[in-house]
C-alpha beads as a LAMMPS data file, in Angstrom:
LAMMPS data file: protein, C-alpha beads

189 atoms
188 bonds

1 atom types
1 bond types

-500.0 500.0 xlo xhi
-500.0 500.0 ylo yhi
-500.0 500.0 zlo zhi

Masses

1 110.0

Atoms # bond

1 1 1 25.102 -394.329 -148.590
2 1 1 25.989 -390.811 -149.324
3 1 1 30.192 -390.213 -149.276
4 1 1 30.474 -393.430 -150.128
5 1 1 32.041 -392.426 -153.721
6 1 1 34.379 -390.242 -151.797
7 1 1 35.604 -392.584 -149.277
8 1 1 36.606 -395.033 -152.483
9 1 1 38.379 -391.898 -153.552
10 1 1 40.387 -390.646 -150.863
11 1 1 41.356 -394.430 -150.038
12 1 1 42.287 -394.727 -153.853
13 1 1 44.213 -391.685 -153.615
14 1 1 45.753 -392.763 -150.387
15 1 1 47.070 -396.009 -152.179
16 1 1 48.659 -393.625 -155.226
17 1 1 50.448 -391.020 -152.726
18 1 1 52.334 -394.512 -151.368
19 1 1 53.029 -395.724 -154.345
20 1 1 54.610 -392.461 -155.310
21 1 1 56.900 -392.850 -151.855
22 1 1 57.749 -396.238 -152.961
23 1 1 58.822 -395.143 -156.659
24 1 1 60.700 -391.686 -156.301
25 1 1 63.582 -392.142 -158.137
26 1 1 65.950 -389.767 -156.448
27 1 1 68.393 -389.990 -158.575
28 1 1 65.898 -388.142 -161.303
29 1 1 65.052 -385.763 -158.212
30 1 1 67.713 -384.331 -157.604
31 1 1 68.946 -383.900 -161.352
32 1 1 65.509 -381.949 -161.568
33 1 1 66.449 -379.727 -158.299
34 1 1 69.998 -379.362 -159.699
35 1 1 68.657 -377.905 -162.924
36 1 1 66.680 -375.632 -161.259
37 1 1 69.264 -374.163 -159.470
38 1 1 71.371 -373.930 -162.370
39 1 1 68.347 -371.820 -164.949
40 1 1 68.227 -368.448 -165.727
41 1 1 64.553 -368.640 -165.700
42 1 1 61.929 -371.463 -165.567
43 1 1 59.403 -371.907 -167.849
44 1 1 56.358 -374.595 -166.927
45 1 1 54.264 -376.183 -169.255
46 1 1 51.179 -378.028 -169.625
47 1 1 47.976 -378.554 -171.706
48 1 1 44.375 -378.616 -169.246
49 1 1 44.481 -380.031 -166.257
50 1 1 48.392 -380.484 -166.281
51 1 1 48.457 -376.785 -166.974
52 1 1 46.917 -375.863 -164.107
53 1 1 49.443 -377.731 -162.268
54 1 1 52.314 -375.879 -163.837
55 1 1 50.400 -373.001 -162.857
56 1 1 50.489 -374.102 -159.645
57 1 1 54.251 -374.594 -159.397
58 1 1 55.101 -371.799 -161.166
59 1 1 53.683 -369.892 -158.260
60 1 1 55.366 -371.862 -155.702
61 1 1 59.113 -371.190 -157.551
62 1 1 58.032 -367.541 -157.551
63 1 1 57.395 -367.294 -153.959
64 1 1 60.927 -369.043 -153.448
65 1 1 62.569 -366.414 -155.367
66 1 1 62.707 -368.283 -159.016
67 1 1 62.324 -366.038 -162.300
68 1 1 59.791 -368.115 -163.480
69 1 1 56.992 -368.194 -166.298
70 1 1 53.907 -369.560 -167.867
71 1 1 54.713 -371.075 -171.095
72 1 1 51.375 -369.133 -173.061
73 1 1 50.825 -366.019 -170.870
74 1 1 51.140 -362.917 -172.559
75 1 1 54.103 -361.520 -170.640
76 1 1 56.209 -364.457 -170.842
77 1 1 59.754 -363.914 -172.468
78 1 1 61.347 -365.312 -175.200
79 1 1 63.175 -368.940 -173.298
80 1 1 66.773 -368.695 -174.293
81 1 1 69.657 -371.377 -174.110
82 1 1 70.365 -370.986 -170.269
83 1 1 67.004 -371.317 -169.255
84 1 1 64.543 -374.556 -168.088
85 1 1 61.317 -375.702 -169.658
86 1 1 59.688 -378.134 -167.351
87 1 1 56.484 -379.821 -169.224
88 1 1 54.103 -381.502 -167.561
89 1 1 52.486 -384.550 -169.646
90 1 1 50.313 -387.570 -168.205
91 1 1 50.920 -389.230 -171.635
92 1 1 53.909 -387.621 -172.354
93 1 1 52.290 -387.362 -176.097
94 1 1 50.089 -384.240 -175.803
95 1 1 50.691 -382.660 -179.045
96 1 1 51.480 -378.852 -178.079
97 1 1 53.488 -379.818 -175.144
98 1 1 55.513 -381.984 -176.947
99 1 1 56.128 -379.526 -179.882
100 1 1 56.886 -376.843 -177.532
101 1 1 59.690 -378.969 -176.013
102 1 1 60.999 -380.138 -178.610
103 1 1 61.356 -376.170 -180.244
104 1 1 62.782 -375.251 -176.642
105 1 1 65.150 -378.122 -176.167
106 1 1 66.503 -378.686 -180.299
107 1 1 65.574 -374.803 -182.218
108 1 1 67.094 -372.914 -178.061
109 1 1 68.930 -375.589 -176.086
110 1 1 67.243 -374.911 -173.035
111 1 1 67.146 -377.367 -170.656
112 1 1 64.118 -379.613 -170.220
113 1 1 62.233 -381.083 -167.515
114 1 1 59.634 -383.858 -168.433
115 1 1 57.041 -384.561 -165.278
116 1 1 55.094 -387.936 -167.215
117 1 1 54.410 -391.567 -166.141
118 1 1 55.500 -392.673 -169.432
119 1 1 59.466 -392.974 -169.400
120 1 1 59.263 -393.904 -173.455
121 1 1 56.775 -391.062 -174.612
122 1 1 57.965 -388.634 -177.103
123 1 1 58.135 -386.065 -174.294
124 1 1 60.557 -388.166 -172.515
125 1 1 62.734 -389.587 -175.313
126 1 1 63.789 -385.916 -175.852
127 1 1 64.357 -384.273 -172.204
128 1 1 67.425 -383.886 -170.754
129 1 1 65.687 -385.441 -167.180
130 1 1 62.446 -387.428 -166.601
131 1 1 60.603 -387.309 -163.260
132 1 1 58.014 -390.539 -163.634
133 1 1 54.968 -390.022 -161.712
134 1 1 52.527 -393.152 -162.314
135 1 1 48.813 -392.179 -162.926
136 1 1 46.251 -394.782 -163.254
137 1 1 48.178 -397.733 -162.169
138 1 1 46.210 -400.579 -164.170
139 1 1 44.588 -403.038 -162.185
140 1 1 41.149 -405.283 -162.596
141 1 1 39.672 -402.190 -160.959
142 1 1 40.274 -399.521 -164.031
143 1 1 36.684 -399.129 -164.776
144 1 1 35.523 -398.848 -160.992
145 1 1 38.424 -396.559 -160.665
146 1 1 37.008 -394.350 -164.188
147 1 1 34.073 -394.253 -162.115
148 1 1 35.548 -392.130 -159.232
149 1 1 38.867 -390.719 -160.929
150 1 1 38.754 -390.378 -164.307
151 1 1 40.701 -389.337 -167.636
152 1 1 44.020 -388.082 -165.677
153 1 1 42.974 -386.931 -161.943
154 1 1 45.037 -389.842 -161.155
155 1 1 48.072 -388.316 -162.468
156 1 1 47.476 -384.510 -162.116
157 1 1 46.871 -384.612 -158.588
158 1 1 49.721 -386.619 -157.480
159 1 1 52.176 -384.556 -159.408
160 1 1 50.668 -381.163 -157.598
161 1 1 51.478 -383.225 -154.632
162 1 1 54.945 -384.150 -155.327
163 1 1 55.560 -380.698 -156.953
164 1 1 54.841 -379.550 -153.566
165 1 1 56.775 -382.026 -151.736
166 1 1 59.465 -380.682 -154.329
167 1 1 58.961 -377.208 -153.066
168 1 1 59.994 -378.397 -149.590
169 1 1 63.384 -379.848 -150.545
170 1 1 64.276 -376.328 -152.415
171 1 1 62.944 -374.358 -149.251
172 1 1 65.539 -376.281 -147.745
173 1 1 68.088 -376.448 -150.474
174 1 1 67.428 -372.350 -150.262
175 1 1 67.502 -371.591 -146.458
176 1 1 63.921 -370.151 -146.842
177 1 1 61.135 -369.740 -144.410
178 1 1 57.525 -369.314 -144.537
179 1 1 58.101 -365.792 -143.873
180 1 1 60.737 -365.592 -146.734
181 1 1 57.995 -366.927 -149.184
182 1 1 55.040 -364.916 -147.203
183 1 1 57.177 -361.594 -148.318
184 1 1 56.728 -362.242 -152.353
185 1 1 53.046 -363.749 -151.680
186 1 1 50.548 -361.684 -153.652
187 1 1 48.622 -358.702 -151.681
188 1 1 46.791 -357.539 -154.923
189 1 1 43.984 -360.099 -154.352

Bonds

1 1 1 2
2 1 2 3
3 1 3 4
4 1 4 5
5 1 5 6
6 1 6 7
7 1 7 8
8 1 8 9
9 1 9 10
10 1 10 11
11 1 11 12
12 1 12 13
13 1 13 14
14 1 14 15
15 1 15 16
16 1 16 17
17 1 17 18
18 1 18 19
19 1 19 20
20 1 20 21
21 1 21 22
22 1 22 23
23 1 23 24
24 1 24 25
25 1 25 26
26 1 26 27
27 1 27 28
28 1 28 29
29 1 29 30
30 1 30 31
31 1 31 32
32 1 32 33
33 1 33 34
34 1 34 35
35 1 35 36
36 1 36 37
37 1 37 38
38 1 38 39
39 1 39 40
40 1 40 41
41 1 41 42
42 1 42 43
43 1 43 44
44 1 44 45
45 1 45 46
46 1 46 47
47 1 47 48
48 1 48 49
49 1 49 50
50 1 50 51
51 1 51 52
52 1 52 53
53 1 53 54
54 1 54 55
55 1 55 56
56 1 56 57
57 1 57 58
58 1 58 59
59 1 59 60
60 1 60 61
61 1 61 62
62 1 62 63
63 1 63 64
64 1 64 65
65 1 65 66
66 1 66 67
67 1 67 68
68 1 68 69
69 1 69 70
70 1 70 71
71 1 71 72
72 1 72 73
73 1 73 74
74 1 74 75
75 1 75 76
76 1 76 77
77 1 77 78
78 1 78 79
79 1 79 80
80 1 80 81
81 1 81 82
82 1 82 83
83 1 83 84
84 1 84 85
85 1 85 86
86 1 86 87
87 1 87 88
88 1 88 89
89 1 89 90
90 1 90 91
91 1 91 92
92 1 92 93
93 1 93 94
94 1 94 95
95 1 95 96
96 1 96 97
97 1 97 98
98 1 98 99
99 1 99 100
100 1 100 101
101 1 101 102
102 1 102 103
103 1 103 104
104 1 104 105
105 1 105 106
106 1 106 107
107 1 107 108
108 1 108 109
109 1 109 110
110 1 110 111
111 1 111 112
112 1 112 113
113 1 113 114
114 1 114 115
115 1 115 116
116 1 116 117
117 1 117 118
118 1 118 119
119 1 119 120
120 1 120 121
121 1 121 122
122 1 122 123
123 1 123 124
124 1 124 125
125 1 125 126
126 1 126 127
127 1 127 128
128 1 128 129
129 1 129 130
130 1 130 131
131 1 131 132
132 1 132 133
133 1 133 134
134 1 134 135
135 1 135 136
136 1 136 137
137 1 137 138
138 1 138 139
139 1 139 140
140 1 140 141
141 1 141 142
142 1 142 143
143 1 143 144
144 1 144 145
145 1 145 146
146 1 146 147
147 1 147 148
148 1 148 149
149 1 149 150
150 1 150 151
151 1 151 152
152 1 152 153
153 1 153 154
154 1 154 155
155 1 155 156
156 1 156 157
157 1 157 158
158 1 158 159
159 1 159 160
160 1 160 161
161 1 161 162
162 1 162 163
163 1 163 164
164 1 164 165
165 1 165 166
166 1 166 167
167 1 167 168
168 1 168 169
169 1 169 170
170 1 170 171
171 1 171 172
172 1 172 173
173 1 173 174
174 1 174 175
175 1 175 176
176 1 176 177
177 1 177 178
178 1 178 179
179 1 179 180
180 1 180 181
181 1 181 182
182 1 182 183
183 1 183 184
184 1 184 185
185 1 185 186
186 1 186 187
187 1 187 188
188 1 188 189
């Protein structure tokens, strides 16, 4: 039947958006929305897909008013000790985003952010907070699930969806409106 690989998807995906309600640790939240507030500028990391993501969010801070920038891009400025790096890592092991960190958090001090669903990666073990988002969650299904999800669209599209659920809380944290947002929103397009 055609669809019938994206049905299995969207009901998959479905399943992982509740299990991200049921595991927010809020606690972790709203450290994360606390050191936002508090940076100079934002910096957002990620390798592939995860970059993309940051990408994503990066845009979203900038239409709330955040100085923010693309960890890679060629006008990003030199992070300095009041500022946040927020790295996005599935694994939490990716090589460049962990050596990035690590040179922003123990050669700057800047703060750092690590979005991962694995609380004892490298990434994590050295960031001041840790925002778990689960990817794959490992059940006798994994290789039906590699069938219609695979590598880490498990975890890269739930975190754009909590990173936007995130945006909500600091529209509200901020006082800001669509329209507020709609007045930075790019016309050069």
């Amino acid at each position: 039947m055609a669809g019938e690989q994206i049905l299995k998807f969207l009901d998959t995906f479905e399943n992982q958006i509740r299990t991200l309600k049921e595991n927010l640790n809020f606690e972790e939240i709203e450290r994360l929305i606390e050191a936002i507030q508090k940076a100079n500028s934002i910096f957002v990391l990620g390798a592939g897909r995860s970059g993309f993501i940051a990408k994503a969010f990066a845009m979203r801070l900038m239409h709330c008013g955040y100085n923010v920038y693309v960890v890679g891009e060629t006008v990003t400025p030199r992070i300095g000790k009041d500022d946040l790096l927020i790295a996005i890592s599935g694994s939490g092991e990716t090589t460049s985003v962990v050596n990035i960190s690590r040179k922003a958090k123990e050669a700057i001090g800047s703060k750092l952010v690590a979005i991962t669903s694995h609380n004892n990666s490298s990434l994590a073990r050295i960031s001041d907070v840790v925002v778990q988002i689960k990817g794959k969650i490992k059940t006798a299904r994994d290789e039906e699930l590699s069938k219609i999800a695979p590598l880490g669209t498990m975890f890269e599209l739930t975190v754009m969806v909590f990173l936007d659920a995130l945006i909500a809380e600091l529209m509200s944290v901020r006082n800001l409106t669509e329209q507020d947002l709609e007045g930075r929103h790019a016309v050069l397009e």
